[in-house]
C-alpha positions as CSV (number, residue, x, y, z in Angstrom):
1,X,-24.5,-53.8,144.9
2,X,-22.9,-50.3,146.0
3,X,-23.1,-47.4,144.1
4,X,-20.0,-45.0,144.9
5,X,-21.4,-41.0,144.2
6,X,-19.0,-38.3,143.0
7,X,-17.9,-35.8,145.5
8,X,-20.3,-33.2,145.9
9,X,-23.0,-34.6,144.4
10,X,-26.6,-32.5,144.4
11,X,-28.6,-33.7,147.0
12,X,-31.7,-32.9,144.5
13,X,-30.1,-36.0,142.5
14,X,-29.1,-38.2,145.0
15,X,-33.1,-38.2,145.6
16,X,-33.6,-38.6,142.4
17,X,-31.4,-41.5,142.3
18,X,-32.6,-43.2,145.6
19,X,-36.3,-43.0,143.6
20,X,-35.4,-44.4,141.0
21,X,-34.1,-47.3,142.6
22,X,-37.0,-47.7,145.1
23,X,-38.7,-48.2,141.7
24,X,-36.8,-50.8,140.8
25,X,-37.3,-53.0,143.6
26,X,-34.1,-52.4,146.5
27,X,-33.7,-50.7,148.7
28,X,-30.5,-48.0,149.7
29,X,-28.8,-47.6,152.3
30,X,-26.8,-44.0,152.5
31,X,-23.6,-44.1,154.1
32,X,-21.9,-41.1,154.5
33,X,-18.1,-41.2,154.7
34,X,-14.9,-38.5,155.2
35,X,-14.5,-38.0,151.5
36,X,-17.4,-40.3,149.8
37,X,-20.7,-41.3,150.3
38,X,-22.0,-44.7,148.8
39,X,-25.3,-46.1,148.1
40,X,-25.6,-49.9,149.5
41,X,-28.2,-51.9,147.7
42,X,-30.5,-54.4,149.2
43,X,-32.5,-56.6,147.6
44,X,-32.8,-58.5,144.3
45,X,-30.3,-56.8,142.1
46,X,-29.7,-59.2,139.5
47,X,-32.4,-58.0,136.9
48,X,-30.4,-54.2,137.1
49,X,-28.5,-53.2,134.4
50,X,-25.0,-51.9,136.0
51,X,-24.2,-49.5,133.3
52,X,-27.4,-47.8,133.5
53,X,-26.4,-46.7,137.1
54,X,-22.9,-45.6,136.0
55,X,-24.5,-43.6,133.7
56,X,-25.9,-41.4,135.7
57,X,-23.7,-38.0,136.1
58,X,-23.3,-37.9,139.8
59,X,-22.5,-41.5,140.3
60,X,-18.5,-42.5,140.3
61,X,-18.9,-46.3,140.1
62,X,-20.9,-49.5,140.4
63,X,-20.1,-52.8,142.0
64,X,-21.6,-56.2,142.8
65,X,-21.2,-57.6,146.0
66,X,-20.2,-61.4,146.5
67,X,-21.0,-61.7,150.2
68,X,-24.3,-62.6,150.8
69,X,-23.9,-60.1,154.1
70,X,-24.5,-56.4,153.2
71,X,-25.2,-54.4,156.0
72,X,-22.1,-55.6,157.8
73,X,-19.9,-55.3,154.7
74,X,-16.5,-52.7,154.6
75,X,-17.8,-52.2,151.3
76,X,-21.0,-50.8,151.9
77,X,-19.1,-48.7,154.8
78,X,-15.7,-48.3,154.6
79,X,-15.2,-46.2,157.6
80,X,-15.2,-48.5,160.7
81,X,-18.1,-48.4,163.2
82,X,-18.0,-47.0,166.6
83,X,-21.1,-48.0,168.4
84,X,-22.3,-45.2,171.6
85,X,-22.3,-47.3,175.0
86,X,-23.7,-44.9,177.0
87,X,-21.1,-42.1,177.4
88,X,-18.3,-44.5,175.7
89,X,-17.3,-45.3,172.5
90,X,-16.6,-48.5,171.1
91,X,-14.3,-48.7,168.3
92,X,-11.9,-46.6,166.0
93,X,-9.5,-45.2,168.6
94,X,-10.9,-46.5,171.5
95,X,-9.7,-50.3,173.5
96,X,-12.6,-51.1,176.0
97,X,-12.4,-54.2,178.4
98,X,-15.3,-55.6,179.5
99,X,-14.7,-57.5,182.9
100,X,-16.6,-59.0,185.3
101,X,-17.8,-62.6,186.6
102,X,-19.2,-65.2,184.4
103,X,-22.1,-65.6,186.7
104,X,-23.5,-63.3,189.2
105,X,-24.0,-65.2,192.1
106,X,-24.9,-62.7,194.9
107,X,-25.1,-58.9,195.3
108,X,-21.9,-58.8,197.6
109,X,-20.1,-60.6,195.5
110,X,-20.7,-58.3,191.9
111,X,-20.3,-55.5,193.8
112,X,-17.1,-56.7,195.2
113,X,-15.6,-57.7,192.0
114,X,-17.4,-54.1,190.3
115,X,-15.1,-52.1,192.5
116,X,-12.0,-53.9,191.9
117,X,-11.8,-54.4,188.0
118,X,-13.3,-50.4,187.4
119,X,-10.0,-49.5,190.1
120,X,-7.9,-51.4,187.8
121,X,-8.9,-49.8,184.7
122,X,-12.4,-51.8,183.1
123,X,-14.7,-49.8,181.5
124,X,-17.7,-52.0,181.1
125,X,-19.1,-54.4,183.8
126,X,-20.0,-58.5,182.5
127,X,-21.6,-60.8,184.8
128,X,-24.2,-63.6,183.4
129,X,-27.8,-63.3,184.9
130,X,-29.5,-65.9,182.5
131,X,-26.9,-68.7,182.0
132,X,-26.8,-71.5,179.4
133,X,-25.1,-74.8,181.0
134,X,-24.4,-77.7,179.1
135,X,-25.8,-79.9,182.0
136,X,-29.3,-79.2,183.3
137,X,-28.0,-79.9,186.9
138,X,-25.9,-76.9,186.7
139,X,-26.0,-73.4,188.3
140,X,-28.0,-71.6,185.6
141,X,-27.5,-67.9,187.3
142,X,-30.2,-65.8,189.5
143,X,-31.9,-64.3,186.5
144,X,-34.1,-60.9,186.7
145,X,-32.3,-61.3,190.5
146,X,-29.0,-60.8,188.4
147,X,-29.6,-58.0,186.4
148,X,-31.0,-55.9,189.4
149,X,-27.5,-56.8,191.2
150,X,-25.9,-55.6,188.0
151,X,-28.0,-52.7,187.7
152,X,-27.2,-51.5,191.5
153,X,-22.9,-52.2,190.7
154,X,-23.3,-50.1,187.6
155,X,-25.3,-47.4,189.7
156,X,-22.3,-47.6,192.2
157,X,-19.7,-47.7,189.7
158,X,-20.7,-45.8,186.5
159,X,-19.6,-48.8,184.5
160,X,-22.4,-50.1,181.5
161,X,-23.2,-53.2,181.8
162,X,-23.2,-55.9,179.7
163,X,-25.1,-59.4,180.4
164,X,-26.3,-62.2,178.2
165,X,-30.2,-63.0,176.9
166,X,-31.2,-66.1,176.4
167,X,-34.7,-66.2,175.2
168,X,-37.6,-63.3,173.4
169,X,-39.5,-63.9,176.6
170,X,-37.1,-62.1,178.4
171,X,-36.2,-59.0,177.0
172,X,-38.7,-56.5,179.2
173,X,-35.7,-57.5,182.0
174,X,-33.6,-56.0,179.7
175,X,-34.7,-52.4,179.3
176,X,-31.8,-51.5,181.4
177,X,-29.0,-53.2,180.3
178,X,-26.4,-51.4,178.3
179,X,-24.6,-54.0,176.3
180,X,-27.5,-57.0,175.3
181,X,-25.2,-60.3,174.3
182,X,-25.9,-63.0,172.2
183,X,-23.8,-66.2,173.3
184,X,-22.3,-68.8,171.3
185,X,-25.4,-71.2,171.6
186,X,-27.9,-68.7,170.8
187,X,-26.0,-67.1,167.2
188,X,-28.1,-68.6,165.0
189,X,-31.3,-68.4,167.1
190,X,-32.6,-66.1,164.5
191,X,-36.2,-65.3,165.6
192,X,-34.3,-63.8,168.9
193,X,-31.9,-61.9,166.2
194,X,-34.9,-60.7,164.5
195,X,-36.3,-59.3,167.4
196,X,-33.0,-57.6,168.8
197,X,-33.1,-55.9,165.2
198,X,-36.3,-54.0,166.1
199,X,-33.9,-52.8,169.4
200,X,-31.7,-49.9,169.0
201,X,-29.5,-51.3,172.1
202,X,-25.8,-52.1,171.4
203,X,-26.1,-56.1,170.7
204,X,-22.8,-58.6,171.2
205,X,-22.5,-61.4,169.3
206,X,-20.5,-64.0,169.9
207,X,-19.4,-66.6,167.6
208,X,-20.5,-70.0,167.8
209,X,-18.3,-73.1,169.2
210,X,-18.4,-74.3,165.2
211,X,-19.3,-71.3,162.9
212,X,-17.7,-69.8,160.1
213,X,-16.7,-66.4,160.0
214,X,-19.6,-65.6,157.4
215,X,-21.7,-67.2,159.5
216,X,-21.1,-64.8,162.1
217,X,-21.7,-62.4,159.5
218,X,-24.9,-63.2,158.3
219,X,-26.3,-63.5,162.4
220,X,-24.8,-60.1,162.6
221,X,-26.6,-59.4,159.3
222,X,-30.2,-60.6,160.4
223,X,-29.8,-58.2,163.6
224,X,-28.9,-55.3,161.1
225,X,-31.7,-56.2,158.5
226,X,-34.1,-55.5,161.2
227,X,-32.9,-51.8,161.7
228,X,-30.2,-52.2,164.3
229,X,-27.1,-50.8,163.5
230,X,-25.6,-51.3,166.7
231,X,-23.8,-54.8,166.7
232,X,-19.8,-55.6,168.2
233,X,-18.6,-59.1,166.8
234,X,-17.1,-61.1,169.1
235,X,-14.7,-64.3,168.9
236,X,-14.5,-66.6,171.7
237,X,-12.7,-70.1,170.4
238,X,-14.2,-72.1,168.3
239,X,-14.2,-76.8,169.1
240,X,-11.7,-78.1,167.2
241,X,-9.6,-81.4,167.8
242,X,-7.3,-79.7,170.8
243,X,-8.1,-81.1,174.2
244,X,-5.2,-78.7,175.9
245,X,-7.7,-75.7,175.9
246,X,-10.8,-75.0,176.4
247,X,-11.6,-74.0,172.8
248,X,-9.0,-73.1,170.3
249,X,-8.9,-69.0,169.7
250,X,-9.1,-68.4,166.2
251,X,-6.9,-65.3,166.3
252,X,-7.2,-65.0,162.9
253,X,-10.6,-63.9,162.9
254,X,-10.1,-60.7,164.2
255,X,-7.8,-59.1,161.1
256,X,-10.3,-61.5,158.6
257,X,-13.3,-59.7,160.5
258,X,-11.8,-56.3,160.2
259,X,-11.3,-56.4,156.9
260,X,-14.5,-58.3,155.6
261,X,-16.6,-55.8,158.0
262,X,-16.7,-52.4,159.7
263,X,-18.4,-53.7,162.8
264,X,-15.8,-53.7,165.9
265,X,-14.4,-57.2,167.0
266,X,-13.7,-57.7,170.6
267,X,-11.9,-61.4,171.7
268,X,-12.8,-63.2,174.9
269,X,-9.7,-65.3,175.7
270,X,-11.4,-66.4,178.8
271,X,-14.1,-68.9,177.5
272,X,-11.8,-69.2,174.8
273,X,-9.0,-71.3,177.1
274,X,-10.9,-72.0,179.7
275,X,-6.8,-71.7,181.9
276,X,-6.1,-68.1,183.6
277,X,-2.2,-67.9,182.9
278,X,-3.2,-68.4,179.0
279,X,-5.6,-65.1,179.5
280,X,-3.0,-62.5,179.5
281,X,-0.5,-63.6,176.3
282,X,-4.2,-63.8,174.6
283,X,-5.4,-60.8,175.5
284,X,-2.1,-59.4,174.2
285,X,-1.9,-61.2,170.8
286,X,-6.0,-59.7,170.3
287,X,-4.5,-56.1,171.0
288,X,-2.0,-56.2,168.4
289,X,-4.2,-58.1,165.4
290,X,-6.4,-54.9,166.1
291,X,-9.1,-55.9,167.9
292,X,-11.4,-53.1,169.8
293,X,-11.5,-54.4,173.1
294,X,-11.9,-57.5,174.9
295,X,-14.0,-59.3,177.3
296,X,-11.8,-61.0,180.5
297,X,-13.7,-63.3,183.4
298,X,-12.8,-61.9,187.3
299,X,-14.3,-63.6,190.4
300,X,-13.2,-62.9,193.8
301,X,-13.4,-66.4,194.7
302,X,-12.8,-68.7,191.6
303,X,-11.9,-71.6,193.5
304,X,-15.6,-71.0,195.1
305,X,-17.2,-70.0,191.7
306,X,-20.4,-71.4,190.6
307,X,-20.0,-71.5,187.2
308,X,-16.3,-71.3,184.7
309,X,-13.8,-70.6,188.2
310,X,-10.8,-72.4,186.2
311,X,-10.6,-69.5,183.4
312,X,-11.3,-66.3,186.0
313,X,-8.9,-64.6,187.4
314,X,-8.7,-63.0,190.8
315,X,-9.1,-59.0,191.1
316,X,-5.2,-59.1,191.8
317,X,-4.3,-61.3,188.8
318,X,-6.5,-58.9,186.9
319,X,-4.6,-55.9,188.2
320,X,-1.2,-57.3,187.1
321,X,-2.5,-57.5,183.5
322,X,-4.0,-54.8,183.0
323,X,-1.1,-52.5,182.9
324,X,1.2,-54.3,180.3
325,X,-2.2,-54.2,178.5
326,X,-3.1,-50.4,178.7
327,X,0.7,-49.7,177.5
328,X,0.4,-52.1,174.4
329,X,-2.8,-50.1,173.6
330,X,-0.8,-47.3,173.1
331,X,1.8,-48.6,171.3
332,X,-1.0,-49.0,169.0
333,X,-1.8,-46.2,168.6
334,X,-5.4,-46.5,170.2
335,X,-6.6,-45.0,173.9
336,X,-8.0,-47.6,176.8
337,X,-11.9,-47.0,178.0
């Protein structure tokens, strides 16, 4: 339910209010807009009368919400969020991209590909640490290794990083990390949700290889229920009957997402194709649907990589892109980094 208060409204009331609903069993949630703030309801709301609420003098309107996702609902916040990285700002008028390798593999080599994608206009530094791998067999990346590798580039560089967890037990390795992501495998892993909900750390969650849209909602939602604010949505190709790509990029997402939610949506046409020359019309079609940034694999080797080398480009294919992209942001409107 969200209550809509009149401009201006007493604050002696709006106390009053929030009371009387702690008394009836939910719980509010103030958001505080340009020109309106509005009270969003949690809890069972079904036994409260609506037009009791509207009769209240400083409230404007009542409404039910369908969505079983609140938290993350436009209509419980209109405006859209910008989540604090550090120094940066992610969303509203600002276009991050988030580059790096898929795995860390040495501290040469993220250092090596730190320098490059920061020169060619990155903001945010990705590499995996933790890695989940379909075969067991498989490089699974150099763990708490990793993240002090990515922790010395981003010392170097300046550059937040961003790296994926995999499991509750590790989180004390994350104290550091900027950027805390949730991959595809692990977003509906909700006892890890519910404990990156106690976290105030910027969370990324990335949608799963078959999950609805609301189903991306509702993971987002159980990371918000638990007091963290601080979630960026991110669509990465979903399996469907295509064997050309990778996955199939649901472009669509990102304008659905935007409109069903305030949290900002970035697209990671990388895993999403799993081909390099497919990266950069991608990456273009997510800037103009409106998404807030986007998330591109680099290795300095990828004929050598250890883990996804097919989708990553080299620092000099990454270069060439970049520029067509930084002008297209503006064309938007919108500022890079």
């Amino acid at each position: 339910m969200v209550v809509i208060l009149k401009e201006h409204a007493e604050e002696k009331k709006v106390d009053q209010l929030l009371g009387w609903l702690e008394l009836m069993g939910v719980r509010a949630s103030i958001i505080k807009g340009s020109h309106t703030t509005i009270l969003g309801l949690v809890g069972d709301t079904s036994k409260i009368d609506i037009d009791s609420i509207r009769a209240v003098d400083i409230v404007e309107n009542v409404t039910r919400v369908q969505e079983p996702y609140k938290n993350a609902n436009r209509k419980f916040h209109p405006d859209d969020s910008v989540i604090d990285i550090g120094a940066l700002k992610l969303g509203g008028e600002r276009f991050h991209v988030i580059s790096g390798p898929c795995s860390v593999e040495s501290e040469e080599q993220i250092l090596e590909v730190a320098k490059r994608v920061k020169a060619a206009g990155a903001t945010m530094l990705r590499g995996g640490a933790f890695k989940p791998r379909t075969s067991p067999y498989a490089f699974q990346g150099l763990k708490a290794e990793g993240i002090e590798y990515l922790l010395e580039a981003k010392k170097i560089t300046g550059m937040p990083i961003v790296t994926e967890i995999m499991s509750i037990a590790h989180l004390d390795l994350f104290e550091d990390v900027d950027v805390i992501q949730v991959g595809a495998r692990n977003m509906q892993n909700f006892e890890l949700l519910k404990e990156l909900g106690k976290s105030k750390k910027p969370i990324l969650l990335k949608r799963g290889l078959a999950n609805t849209l609301e189903e991306l909602l509702m993971s987002a939602e159980y990371i918000m229920a638990g007091g963290n604010p601080n979630v960026i949505l991110c669509e990465r190709g979903i399996r469907t009957f295509e064997t050309f790509t990778r996955n199939t990029l649901d472009i669509s997402a990102v304008p659905i997402l935007k409109k069903k939610s305030h949290l900002p949506v970035v697209v990671d046409p990388s895993h999403a194709t799993g081909i390099t020359w497919l990266v950069e019309p991608l990456s273009k079609a997510a800037v103009v649907c409106g998404a807030d940034g986007l998330i591109i694999e680099v290795h300095n080797n990828p004929a050598k990589a250890l883990s996804d080398g097919p989708q990553s480009l080299t620092p000099d294919q990454f270069d060439a892109i970049m520029q067509p992209l930084t002008q297209l942001v503006g064309y938007t409107g919108r500022k890079m980094g």
